[in-house]
One Martini backbone bead per residue (centre of mass of N, CA, C, O) as a GRO file, in nm:
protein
  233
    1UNK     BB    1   0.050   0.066  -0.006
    2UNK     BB    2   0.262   0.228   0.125
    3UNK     BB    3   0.271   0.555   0.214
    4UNK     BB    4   0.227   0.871   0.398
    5UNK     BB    5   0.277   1.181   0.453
    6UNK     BB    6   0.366   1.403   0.706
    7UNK     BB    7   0.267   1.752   0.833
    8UNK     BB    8   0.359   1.917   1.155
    9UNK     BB    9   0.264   2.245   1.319
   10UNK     BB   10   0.353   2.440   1.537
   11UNK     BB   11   0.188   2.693   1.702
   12UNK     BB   12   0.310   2.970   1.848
   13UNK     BB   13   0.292   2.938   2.237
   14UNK     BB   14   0.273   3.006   2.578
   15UNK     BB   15   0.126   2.739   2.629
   16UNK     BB   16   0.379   2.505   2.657
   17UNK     BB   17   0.645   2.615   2.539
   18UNK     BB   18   0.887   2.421   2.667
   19UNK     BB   19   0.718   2.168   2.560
   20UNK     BB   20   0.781   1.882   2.376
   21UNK     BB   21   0.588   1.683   2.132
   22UNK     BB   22   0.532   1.365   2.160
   23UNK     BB   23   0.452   1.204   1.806
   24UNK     BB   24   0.205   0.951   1.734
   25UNK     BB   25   0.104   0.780   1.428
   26UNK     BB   26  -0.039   0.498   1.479
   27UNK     BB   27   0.201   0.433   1.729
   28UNK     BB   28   0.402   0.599   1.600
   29UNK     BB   29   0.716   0.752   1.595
   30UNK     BB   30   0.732   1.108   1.440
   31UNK     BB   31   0.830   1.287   1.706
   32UNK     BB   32   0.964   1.611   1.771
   33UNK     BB   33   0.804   1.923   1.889
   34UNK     BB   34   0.826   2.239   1.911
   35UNK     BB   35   0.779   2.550   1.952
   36UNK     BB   36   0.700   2.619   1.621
   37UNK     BB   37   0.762   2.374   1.470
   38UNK     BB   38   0.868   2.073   1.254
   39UNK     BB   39   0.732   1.807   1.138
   40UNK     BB   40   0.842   1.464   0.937
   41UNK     BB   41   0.633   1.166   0.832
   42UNK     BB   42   0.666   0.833   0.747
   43UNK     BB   43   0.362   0.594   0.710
   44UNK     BB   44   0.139   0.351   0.641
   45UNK     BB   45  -0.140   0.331   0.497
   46UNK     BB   46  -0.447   0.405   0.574
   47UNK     BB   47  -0.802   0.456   0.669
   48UNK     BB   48  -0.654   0.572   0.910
   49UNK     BB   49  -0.548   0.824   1.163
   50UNK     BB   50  -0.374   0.858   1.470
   51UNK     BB   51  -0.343   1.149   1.672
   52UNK     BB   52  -0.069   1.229   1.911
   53UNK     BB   53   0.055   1.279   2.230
   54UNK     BB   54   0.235   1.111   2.472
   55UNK     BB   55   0.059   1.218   2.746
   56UNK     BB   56  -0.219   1.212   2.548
   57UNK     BB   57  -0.329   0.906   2.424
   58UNK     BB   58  -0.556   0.943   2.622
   59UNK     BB   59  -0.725   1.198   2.482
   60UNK     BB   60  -0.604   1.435   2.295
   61UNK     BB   61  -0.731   1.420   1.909
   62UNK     BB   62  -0.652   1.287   1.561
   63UNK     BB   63  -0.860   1.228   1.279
   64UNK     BB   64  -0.780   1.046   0.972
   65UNK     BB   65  -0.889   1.011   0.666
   66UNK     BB   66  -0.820   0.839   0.382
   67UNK     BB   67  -0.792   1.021   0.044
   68UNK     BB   68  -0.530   0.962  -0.134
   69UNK     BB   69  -0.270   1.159  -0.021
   70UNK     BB   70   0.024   1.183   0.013
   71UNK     BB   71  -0.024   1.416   0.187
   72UNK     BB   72  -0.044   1.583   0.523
   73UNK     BB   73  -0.138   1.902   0.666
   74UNK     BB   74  -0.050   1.985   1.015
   75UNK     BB   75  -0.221   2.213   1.268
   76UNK     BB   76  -0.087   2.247   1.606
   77UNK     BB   77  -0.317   2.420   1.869
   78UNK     BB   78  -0.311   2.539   2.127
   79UNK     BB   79  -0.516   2.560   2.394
   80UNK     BB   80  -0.638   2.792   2.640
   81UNK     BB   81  -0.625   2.968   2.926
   82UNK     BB   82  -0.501   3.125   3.198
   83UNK     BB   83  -0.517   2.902   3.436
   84UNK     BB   84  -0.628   2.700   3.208
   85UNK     BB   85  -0.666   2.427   3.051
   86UNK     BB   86  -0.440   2.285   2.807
   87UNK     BB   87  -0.503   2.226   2.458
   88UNK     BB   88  -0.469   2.003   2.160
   89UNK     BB   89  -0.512   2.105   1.867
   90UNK     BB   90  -0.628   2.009   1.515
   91UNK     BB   91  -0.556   2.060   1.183
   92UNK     BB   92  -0.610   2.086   0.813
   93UNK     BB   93  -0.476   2.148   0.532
   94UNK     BB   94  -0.570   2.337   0.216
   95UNK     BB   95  -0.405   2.576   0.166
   96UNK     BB   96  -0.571   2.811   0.339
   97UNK     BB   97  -0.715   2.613   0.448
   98UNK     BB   98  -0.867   2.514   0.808
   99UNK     BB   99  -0.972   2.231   0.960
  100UNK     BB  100  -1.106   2.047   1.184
  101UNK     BB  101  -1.025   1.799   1.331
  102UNK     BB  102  -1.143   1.469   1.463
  103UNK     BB  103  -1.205   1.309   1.751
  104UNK     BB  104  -1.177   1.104   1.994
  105UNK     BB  105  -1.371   0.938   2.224
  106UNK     BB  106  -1.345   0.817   2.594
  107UNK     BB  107  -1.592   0.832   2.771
  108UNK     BB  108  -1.788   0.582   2.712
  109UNK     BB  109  -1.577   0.405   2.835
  110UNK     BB  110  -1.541   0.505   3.147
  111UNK     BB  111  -1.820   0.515   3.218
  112UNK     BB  112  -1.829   0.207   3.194
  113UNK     BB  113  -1.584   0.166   3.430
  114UNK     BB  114  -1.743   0.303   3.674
  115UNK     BB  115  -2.011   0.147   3.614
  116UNK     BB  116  -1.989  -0.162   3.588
  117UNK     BB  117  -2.046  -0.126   3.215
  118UNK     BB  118  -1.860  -0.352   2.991
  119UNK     BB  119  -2.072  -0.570   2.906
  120UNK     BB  120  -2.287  -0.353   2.719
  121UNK     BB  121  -2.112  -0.349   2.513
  122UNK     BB  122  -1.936  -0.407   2.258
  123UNK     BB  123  -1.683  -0.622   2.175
  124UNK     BB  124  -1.480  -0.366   2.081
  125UNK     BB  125  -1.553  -0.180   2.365
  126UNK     BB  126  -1.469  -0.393   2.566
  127UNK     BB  127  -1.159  -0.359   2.503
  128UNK     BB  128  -1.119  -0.066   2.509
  129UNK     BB  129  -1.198  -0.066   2.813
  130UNK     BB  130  -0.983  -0.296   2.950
  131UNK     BB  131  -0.719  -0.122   2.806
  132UNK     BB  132  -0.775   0.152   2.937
  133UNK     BB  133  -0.771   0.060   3.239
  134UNK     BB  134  -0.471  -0.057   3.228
  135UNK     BB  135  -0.356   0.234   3.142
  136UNK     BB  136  -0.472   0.375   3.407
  137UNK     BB  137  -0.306   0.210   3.591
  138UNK     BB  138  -0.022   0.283   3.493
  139UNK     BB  139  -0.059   0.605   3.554
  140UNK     BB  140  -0.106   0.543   3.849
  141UNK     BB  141  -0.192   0.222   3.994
  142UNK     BB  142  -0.144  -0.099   4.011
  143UNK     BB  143  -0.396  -0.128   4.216
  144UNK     BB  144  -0.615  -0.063   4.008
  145UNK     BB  145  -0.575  -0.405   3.883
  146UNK     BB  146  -0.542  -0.567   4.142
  147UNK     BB  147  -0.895  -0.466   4.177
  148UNK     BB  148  -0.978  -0.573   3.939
  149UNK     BB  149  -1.249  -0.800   3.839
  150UNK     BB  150  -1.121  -0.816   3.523
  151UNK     BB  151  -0.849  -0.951   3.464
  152UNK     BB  152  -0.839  -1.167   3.247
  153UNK     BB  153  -1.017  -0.986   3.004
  154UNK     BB  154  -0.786  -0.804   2.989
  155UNK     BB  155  -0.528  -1.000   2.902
  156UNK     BB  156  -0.716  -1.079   2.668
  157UNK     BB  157  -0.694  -0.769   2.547
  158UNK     BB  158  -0.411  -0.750   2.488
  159UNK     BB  159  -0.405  -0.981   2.292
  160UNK     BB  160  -0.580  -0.881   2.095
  161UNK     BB  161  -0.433  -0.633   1.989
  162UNK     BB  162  -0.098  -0.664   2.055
  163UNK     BB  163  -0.029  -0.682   2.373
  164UNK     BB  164   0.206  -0.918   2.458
  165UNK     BB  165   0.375  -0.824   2.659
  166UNK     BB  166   0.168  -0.754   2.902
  167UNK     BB  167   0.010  -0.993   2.917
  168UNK     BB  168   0.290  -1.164   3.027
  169UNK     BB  169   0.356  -0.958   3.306
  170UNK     BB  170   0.063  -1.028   3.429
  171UNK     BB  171   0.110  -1.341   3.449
  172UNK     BB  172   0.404  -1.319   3.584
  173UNK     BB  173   0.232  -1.168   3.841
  174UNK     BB  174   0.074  -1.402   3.932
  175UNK     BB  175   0.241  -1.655   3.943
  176UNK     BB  176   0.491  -1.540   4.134
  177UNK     BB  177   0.340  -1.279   4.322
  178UNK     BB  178   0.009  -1.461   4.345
  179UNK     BB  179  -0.049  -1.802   4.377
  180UNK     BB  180  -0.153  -1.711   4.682
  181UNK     BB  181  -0.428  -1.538   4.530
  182UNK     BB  182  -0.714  -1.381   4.505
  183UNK     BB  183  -0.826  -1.233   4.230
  184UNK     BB  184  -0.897  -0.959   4.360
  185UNK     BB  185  -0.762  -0.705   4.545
  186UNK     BB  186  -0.832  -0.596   4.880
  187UNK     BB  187  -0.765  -0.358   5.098
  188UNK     BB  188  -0.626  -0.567   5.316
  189UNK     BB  189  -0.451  -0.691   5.140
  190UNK     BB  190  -0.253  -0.464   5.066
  191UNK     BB  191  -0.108  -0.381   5.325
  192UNK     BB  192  -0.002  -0.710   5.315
  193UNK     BB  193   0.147  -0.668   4.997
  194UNK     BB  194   0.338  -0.443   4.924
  195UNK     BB  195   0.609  -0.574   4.817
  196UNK     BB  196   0.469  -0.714   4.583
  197UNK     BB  197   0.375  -0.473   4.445
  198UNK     BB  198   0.645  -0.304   4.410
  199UNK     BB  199   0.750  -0.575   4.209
  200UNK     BB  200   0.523  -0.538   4.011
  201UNK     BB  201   0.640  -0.260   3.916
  202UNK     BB  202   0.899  -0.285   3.836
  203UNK     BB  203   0.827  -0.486   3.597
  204UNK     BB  204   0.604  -0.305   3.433
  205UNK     BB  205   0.792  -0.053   3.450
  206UNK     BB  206   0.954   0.091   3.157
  207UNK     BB  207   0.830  -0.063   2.908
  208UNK     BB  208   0.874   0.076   2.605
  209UNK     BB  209   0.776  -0.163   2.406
  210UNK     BB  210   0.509  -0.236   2.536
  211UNK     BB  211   0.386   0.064   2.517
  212UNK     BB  212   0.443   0.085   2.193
  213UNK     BB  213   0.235  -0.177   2.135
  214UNK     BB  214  -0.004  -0.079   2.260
  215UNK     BB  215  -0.021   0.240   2.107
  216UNK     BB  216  -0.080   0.045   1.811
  217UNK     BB  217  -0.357  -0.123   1.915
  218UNK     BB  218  -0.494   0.095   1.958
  219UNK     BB  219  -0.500   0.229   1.709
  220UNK     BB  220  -0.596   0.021   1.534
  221UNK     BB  221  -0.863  -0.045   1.719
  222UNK     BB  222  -0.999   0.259   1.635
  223UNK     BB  223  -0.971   0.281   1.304
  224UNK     BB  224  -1.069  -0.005   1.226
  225UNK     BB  225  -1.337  -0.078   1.436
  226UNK     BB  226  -1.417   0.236   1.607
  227UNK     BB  227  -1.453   0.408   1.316
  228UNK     BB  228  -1.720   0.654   1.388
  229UNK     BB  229  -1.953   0.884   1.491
  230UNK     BB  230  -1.964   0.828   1.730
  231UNK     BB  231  -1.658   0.853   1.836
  232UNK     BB  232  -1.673   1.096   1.635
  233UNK     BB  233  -1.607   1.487   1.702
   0.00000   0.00000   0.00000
């Protein structure tokens, strides 16, 4: 299918100045693009493209569906005013015209989440929930992954989508770490398995390879599967 080059400019903004953006286009990394600069990458053509910070991996993006144009140039403008959060917007260029691209939005994953309402989901978005669940862990506390009631179908989620580092990390904290304990932990069991636990961040942390293939897996299944209006906006 060959490739498709991107051109991304970041317009020069005082909120965020000094922090430089890695950019990722469908899970691929695209660059580090400072305040004001452009960065310029080639990924492989496909029907649709998430374009995303990796800060904010789950949260502010842009979907470009594929119209089968060589290149595609996005101006990338800080939004949010001062004292107050500001956040990433995406525009599609064309000539003099610049139009807002459409984001994913993860709300309805979430609300899923925190609802213990994620197998009312179709099968498609009970994966994104479930993968979102574990990403989520992964950046606040991993008490969060070993108290989720549904962990055995987080891991076979992880599998399912390509991120089969981590569903092994899993597996390996579960068999060496926990094998006289049934998951999930209550709050009881956290007090008396601190060691363990800090043991598990140990292993699952810091595996740069491991998140590059989640967030790989994660835009697959966004751009290929979840890729609706009801999503896109």
């Amino acid at each position: 299918m060959g490739n498709v080059r991107f051109t991304i400019h970041r317009k020069p903004a005082f909120a965020g100045a000094l922090l430089p953006y890695r950019i990722y286009i469908n899970g691929q990394f695209a660059g580090k693009i400072k305040n004001g600069g452009t960065i310029s990458a080639e990924v492989p053509r496909a029907g649709a493209y998430y374009i995303v910070d990796y800060i904010a991996y789950f949260e502010r993006n842009a979907v470009v569906r594929d119209s089968g144009l060589p290149e595609y140039n996005i101006e990338l403008i800080r939004a949010g005013a001062w004292r107050k959060d500001s956040y990433n917007e995406f525009y599609i260029c064309s000539g003099q015209n610049m139009s807002p691209l459409p984001s994913f939005h993860f709300e309805k994953f979430r609300s899923a989440i925190f609802g213990d309402r994620i197998f009312e989901l179709s099968p498609d978005e009970q994966l994104l929930a479930l993968v979102l669940k574990f990403s989520d862990g992964l950046s606040d506390d991993i008490d969060e992954i070993l108290a989720f009631d549904h962990i055995p179908e987080m891991i076979d989620a992880l599998n399912e989508i390509g991120a089969a580092q981590f569903a092994g990390l899993m597996r390996r904290i579960i068999d060496e770490l926990f094998p006289d304990v049934e998951l999930p932990l209550s709050d009881e069991q956290f007090d008396k398995m601190e060691d363990r636990i800090e043991r598990a961040e140990k292993l699952i942390w810091g595996n740069k390879q491991a998140i590059e293939e989640l967030h790989r897996g994660v835009a697959k299944l966004i751009t290929e599967r979840l890729n609706s209006e009801e999503n896109l906006y």
